[in-house]
C-alpha positions as CSV (number, residue, x, y, z in Angstrom):
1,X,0.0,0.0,0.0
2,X,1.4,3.3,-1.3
3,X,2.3,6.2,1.4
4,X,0.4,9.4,1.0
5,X,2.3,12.9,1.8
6,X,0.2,15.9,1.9
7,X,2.2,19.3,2.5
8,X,1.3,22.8,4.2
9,X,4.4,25.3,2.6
10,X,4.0,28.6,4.7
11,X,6.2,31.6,4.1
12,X,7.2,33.3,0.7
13,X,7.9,32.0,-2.3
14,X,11.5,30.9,-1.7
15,X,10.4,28.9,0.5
16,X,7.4,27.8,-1.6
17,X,10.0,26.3,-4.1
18,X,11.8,24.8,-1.4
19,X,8.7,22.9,-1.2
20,X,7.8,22.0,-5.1
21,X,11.2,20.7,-4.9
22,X,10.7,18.3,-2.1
23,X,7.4,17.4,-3.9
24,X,9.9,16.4,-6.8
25,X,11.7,13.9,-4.8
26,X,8.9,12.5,-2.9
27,X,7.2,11.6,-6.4
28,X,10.0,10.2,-7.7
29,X,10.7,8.0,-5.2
30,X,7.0,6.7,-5.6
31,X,5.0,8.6,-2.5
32,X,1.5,9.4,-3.7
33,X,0.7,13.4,-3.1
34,X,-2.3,15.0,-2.1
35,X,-3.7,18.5,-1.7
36,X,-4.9,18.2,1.5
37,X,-2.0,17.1,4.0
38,X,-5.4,16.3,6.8
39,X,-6.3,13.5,4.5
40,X,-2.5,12.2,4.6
41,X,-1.0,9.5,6.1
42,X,2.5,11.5,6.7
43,X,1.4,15.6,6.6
44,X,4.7,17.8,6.2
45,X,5.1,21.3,7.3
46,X,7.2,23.9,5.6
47,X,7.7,27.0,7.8
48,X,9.0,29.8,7.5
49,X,10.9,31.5,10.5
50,X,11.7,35.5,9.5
51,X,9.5,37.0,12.4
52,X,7.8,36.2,15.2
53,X,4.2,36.1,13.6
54,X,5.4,33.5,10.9
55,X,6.6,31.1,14.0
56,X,3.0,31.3,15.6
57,X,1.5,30.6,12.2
58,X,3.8,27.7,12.1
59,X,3.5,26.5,15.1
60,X,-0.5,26.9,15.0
61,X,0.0,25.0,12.0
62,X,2.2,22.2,13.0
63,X,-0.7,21.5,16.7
64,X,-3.5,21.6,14.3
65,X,-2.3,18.7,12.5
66,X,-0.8,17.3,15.6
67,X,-4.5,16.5,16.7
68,X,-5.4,14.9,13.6
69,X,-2.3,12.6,14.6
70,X,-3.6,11.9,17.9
71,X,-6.8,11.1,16.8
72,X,-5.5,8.9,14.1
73,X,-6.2,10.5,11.0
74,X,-2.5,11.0,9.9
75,X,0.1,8.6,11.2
76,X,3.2,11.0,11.2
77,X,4.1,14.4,11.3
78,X,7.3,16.6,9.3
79,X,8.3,19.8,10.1
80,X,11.2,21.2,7.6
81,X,12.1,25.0,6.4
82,X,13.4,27.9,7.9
83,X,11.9,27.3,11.3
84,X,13.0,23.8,11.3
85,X,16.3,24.7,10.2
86,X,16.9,27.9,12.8
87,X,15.4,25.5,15.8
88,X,16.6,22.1,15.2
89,X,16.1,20.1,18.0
90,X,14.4,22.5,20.1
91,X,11.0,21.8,17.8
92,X,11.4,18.0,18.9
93,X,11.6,19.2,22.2
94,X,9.3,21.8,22.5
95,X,6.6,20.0,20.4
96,X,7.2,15.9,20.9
97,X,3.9,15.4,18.4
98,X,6.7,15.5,15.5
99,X,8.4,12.8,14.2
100,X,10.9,14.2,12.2
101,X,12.6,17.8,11.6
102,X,14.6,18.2,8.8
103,X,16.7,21.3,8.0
104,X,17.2,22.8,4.6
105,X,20.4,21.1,3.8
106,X,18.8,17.7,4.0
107,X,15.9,18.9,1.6
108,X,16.9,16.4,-0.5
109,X,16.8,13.3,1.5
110,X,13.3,14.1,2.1
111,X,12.3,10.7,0.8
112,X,14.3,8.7,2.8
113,X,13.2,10.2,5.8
114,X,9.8,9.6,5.3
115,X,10.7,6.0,4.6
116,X,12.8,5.9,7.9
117,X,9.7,7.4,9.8
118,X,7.8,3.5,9.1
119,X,11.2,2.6,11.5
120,X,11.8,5.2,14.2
121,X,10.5,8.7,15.1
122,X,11.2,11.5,17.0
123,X,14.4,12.8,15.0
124,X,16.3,15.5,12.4
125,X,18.6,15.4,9.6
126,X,20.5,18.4,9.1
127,X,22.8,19.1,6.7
128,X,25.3,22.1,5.9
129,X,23.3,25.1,4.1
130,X,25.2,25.3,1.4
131,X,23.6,21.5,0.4
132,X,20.3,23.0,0.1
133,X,19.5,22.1,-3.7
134,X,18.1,24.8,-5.9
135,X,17.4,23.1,-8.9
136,X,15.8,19.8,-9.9
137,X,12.2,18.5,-10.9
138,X,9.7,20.2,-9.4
139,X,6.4,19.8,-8.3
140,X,5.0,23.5,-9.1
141,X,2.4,24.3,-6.9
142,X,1.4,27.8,-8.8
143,X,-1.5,27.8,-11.4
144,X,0.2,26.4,-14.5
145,X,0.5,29.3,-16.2
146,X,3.2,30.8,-13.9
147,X,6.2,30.0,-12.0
148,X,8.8,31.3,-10.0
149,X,12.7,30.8,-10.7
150,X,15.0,31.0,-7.9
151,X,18.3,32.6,-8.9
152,X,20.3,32.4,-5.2
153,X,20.2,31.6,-2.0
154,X,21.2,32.9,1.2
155,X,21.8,36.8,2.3
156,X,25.7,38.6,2.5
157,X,23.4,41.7,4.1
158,X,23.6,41.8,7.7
159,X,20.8,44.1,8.6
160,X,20.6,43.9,12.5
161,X,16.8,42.9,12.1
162,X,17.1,39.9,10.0
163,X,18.2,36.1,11.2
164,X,17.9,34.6,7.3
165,X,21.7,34.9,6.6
166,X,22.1,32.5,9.8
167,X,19.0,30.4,8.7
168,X,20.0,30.2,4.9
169,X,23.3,31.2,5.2
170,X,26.3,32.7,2.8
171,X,25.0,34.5,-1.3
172,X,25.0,31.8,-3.5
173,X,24.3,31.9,-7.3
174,X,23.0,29.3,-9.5
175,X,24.8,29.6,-12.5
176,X,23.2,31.4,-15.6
177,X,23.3,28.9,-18.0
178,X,21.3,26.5,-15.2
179,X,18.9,29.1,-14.7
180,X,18.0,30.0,-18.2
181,X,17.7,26.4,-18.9
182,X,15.3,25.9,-16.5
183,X,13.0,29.2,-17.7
184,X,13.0,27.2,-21.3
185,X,11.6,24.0,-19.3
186,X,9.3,25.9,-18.0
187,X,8.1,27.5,-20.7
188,X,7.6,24.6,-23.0
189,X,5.3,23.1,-19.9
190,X,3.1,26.6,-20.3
191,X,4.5,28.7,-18.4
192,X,4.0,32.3,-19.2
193,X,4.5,34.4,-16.6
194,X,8.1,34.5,-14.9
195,X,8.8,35.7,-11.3
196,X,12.6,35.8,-10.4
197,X,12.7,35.4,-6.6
198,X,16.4,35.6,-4.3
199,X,16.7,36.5,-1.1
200,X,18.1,39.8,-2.8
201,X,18.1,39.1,-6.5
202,X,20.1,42.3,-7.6
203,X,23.3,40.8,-5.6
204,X,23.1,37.8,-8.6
205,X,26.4,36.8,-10.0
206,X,28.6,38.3,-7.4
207,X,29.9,35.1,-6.4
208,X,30.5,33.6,-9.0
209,X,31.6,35.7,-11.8
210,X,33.1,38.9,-9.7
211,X,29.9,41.5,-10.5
212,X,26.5,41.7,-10.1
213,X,24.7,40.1,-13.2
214,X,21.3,40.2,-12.6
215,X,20.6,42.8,-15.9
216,X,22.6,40.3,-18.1
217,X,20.3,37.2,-16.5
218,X,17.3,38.9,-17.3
219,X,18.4,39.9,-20.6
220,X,18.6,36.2,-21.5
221,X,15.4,35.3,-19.8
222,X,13.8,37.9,-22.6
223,X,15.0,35.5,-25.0
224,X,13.7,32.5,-23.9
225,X,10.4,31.3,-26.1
226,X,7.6,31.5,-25.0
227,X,7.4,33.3,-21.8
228,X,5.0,36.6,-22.2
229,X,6.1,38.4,-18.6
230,X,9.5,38.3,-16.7
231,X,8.7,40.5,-13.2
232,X,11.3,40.7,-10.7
233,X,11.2,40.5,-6.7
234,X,13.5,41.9,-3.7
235,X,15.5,44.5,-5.4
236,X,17.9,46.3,-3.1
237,X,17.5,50.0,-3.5
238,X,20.9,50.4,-3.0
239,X,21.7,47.6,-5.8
240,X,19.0,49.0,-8.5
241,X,21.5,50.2,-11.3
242,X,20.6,52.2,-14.7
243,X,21.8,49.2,-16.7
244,X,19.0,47.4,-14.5
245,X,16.4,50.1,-15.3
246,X,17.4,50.0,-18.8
247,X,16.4,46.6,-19.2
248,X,13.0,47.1,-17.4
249,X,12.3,49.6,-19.6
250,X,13.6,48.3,-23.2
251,X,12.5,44.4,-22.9
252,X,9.2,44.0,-23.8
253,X,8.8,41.0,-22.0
254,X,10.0,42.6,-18.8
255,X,6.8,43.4,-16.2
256,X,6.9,47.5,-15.2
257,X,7.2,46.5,-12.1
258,X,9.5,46.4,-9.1
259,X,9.5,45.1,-5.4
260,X,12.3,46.9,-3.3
261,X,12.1,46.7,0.5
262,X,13.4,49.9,2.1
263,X,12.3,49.2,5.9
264,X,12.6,52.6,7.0
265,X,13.0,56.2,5.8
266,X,14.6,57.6,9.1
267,X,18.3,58.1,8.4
268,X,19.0,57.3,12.4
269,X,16.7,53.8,12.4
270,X,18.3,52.8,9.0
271,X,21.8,53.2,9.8
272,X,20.4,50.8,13.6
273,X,19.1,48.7,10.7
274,X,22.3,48.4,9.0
275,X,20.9,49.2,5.9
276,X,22.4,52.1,4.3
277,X,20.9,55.1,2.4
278,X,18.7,57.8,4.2
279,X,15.2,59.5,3.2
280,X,17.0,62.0,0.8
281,X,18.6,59.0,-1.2
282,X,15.4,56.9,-1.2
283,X,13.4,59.9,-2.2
284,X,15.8,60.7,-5.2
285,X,15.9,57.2,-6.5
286,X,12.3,56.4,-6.2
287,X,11.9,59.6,-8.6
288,X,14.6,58.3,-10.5
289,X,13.2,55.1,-11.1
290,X,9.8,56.7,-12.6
291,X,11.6,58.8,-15.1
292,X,13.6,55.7,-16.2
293,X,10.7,53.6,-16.5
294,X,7.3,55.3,-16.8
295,X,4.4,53.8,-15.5
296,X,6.4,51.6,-13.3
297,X,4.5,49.9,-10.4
298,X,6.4,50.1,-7.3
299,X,6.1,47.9,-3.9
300,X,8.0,47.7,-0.7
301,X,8.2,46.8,2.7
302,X,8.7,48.7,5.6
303,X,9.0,47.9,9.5
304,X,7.7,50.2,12.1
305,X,8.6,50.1,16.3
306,X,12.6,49.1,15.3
307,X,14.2,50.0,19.0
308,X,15.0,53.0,19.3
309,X,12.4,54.7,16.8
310,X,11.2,57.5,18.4
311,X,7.3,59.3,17.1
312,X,9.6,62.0,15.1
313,X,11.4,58.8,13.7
314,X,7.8,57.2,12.9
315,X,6.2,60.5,11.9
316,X,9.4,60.6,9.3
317,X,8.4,57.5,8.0
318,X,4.6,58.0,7.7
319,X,5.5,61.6,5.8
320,X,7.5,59.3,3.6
321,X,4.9,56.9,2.8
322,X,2.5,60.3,2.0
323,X,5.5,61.7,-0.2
324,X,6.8,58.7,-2.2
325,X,3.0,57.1,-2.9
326,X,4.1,53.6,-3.6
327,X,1.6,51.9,-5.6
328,X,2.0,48.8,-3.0
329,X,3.1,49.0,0.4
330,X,3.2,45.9,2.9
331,X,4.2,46.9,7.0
332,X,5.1,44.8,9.7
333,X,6.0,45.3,13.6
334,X,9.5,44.6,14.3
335,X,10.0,41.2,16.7
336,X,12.6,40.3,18.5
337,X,14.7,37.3,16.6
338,X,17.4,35.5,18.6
339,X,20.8,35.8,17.0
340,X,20.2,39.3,15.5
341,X,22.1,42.1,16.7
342,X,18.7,43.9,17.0
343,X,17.7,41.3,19.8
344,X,19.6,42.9,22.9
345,X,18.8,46.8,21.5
346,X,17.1,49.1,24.4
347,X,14.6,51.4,24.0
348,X,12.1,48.9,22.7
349,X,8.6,50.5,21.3
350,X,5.5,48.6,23.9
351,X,3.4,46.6,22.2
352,X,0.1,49.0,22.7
353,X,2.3,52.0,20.3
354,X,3.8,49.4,17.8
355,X,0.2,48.1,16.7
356,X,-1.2,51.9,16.8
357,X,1.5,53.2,14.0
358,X,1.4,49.9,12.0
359,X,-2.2,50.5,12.3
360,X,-1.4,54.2,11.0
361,X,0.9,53.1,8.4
362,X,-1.8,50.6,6.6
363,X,-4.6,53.3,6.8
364,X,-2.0,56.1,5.0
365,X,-1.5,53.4,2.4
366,X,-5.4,52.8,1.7
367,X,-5.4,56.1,0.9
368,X,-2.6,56.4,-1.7
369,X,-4.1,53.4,-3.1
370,X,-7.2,54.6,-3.0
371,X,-6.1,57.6,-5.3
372,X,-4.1,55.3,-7.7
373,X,-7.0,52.8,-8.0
374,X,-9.1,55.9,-8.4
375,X,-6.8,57.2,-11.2
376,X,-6.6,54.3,-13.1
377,X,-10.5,54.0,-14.1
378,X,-10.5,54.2,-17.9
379,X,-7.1,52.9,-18.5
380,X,-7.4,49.3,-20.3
381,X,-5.1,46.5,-19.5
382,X,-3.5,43.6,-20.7
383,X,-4.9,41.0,-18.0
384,X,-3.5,37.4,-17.9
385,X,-6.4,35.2,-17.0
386,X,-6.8,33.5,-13.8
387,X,-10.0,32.0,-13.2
388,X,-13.5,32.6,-12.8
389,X,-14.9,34.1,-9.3
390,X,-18.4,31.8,-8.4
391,X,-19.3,34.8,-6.0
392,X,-18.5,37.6,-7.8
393,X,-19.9,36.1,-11.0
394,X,-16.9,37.5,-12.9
395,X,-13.4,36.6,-13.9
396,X,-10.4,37.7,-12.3
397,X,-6.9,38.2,-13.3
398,X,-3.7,40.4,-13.2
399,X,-1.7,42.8,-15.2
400,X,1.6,43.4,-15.0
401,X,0.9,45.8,-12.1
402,X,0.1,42.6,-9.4
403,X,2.4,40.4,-8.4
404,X,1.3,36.5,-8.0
405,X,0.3,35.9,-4.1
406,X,1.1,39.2,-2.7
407,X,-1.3,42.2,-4.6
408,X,-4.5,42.6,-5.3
409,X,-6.5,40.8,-8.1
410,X,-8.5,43.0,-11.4
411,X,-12.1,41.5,-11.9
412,X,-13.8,41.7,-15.2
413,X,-17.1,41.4,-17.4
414,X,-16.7,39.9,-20.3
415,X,-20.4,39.9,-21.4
416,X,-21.0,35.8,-22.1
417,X,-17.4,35.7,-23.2
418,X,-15.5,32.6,-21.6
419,X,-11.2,33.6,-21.6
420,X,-9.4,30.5,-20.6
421,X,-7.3,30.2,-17.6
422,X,-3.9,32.1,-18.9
423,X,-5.1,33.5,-21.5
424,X,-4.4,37.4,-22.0
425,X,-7.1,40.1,-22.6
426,X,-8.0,43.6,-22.9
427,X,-9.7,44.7,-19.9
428,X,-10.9,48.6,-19.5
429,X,-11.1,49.6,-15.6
430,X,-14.4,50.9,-14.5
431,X,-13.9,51.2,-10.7
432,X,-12.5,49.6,-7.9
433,X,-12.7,47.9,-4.6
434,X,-10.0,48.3,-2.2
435,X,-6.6,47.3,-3.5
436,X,-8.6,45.2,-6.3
437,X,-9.2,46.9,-10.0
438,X,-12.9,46.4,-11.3
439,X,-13.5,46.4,-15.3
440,X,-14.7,44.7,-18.4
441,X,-13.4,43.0,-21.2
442,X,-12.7,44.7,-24.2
């Protein structure tokens, strides 16, 4: 009788691949997959381990299906990614309902794990970092009509808020050749859509051919047949070049689009960060980057209540968020991660005032977006095809403009017409709703 794996894969999309990868090896070695890891007989959980809030969800995760173990409904229980890999041991002990923990550089023996679990629980595999595998087959877990490529992994920054370079650890670049040969796979499966994902893809190449390489990458992604849309995530505003712009702007197959987390916009919280730059730098080239490439969507992430950040620090920040009007924004509380050189920092921000100008952060945002949504009614829009919305009684898509997973979605009309799944369209926008684009088909 065949074993069935189900997976939960939390976090971002690095870590989603991560996962399709491990899918990979589990099929080929036999293991039958299925959607729902409750109906399993061995569920996995991927976590992710960046901030505190991911851990909960992980952990929340990892007890729910816990009970379904103890009330046999699943017979064993896998916790691997970053949380796995940052805690080790400590999961086993802190949570005995798992059988195995695996850490990222024993991705790969994923298979023989599971076999070893019909044997012996109650155990990890860990492996050096640098093992993780970042190519192979691939179980994609994306609609078919879209992937992510990862292009490196592991962080050189060392900004005092972050534990992934001790969780992933050193840069390390998959070759170009590898890369682009895995775009032209993917695109003879169906793939249309392209997102290039790194822990910060603008440092590409530096290890292994002496200079950052990420323009020339992405140049020979444009050639590859095929793909329609090439968008790129995690830019490092300190790392975004004019050779880069250049190439957003003059390949047509390159989305207008660019995600960039900046953090902060207070010269004195930045430079706590260790991230360089100030307000003045950002503010130039954030204007810098619309001129070279009109129309350009632009998203970041910022961090609010970083010790030390005072309310002139946050009411810098906010008047930043007013001035610069990205087109996306995400916000998050800063958490204490062990290992960080943030962790033992005084003059922490209480809890009560860190949710308050979060809070304050999000509802500047909704206005901005508000205005852009607002101003781009009676623009039409090449709209790749999603699906079909049973509640809305429309179909729903994105242009270049959303991201896969992280923006907001533009539902259309199409007056009895039925576009497949994929398929590109005109759509004119009427209105909107939120961060979500409302319009018809053309």
């Amino acid at each position: 009788m065949s074993v069935k794996i189900g997976m939960v894969s939390l976090g971002c999309p690095k870590n989603q691949v991560d996962a399709e990868l491990m899918l990979g090896y589990l099929a080929d070695a036999g293991f039958d997959l299925v959607e729902d890891a409750a109906m399993a007989d061995v569920a996995i959980v991927n976590t992710c381990g960046f901030i505190e809030s991911a851990k909960s969800e992980a952990i929340e995760e990892i007890l729910e299906l816990a009970a379904l173990k103890k009330e046999g409904r699943i017979k064993a229980l896998v916790v691997t990614g970053c949380m796995a890999e940052r805690y080790r041991d400590a999961v086993l002990e802190e949570m005995p309902e798992v059988d195995a923990v695996v850490g990222i550089g024993a991705n790969h023996k994923i298979a023989e794990i599971i076999t070893r679990l019909a044997e012996e629980s109650g155990f990890g595999v860990y492996g050096e970092k640098e093992e993780l595998h970042m190519c192979g087959r691939r179980i994609r877990t994306t609609l078919p009509f879209y992937s992510y490529i990862r292009i490196a992994d592991g962080c050189n920054n060392r900004c005092a808020f972050c534990a992934i370079p001790a969780i992933r650890g050193p840069f390390r670049s998959r070759p170009m050749e590898e890369i682009v040969e895995e775009a032209a796979l993917l695109a003879s499966k169906g793939v249309k859509e392209l997102t290039v994902i790194a822990q910060d893809t603008t440092e590409y190449g530096s290890d292994l051919y002496g200079k950052r390489m990420l323009p020339e990458l992405l140049v020979r992604l444009c050639g590859v047949d095929g793909l329609k849309w090439i968008r790129v995530l995690y830019c490092y505003p300190e790392k975004i070049t004019d050779e880069l712009l250049d190439v957003i702007a003059g390949q047509p197959k390159m989305c207008k689009y660019i995600d960039m987390p900046i953090q902060h916009a207070s010269t004195k919280i930045l430079h706590a960060m260790h991230r360089p730059g100030d307000r003045e730098s950002l503010t130039r080239l954030i204007a810098h980057i619309r001129e070279k490439v009109p129309g350009i969507v632009l998203r970041t992430t910022l961090m609010t209540a970083f010790p030390g950040e005072t309310e002139e620090d946050f009411e810098e920040l906010i008047d930043f968020v007013r001035e610069v009007r990205f087109e996306k924004l995400g916000c998050f509380i800063w958490s204490p991660e062990e290992d960080t050189p943030a962790f033992d920092l005084p003059d922490r921000v209480d809890p009560e005032t860190a949710a308050q100008r979060e809070e304050s952060i999000i509802d500047e945002q909704s206005r901005v977006v508000d205005a852009y949504c607002a101003g781009m009614t009676g623009q039409r829009l090449e709209v790749m095809t999603e699906g079909y919305d049973r509640l809305a009684e429309c179909f729903y898509g994105r242009s270049q403009g959303e991201a896969p997973d992280i923006d907001g979605k533009i539902f259309f009309d199409t007056d009895g017409k039925k576009p497949k799944p994929g398929e590109f369209v005109t759509v004119e926008i009427t209105d909107f709703m939120g961060c979500d684009l409302v319009g018809r088909l053309v």
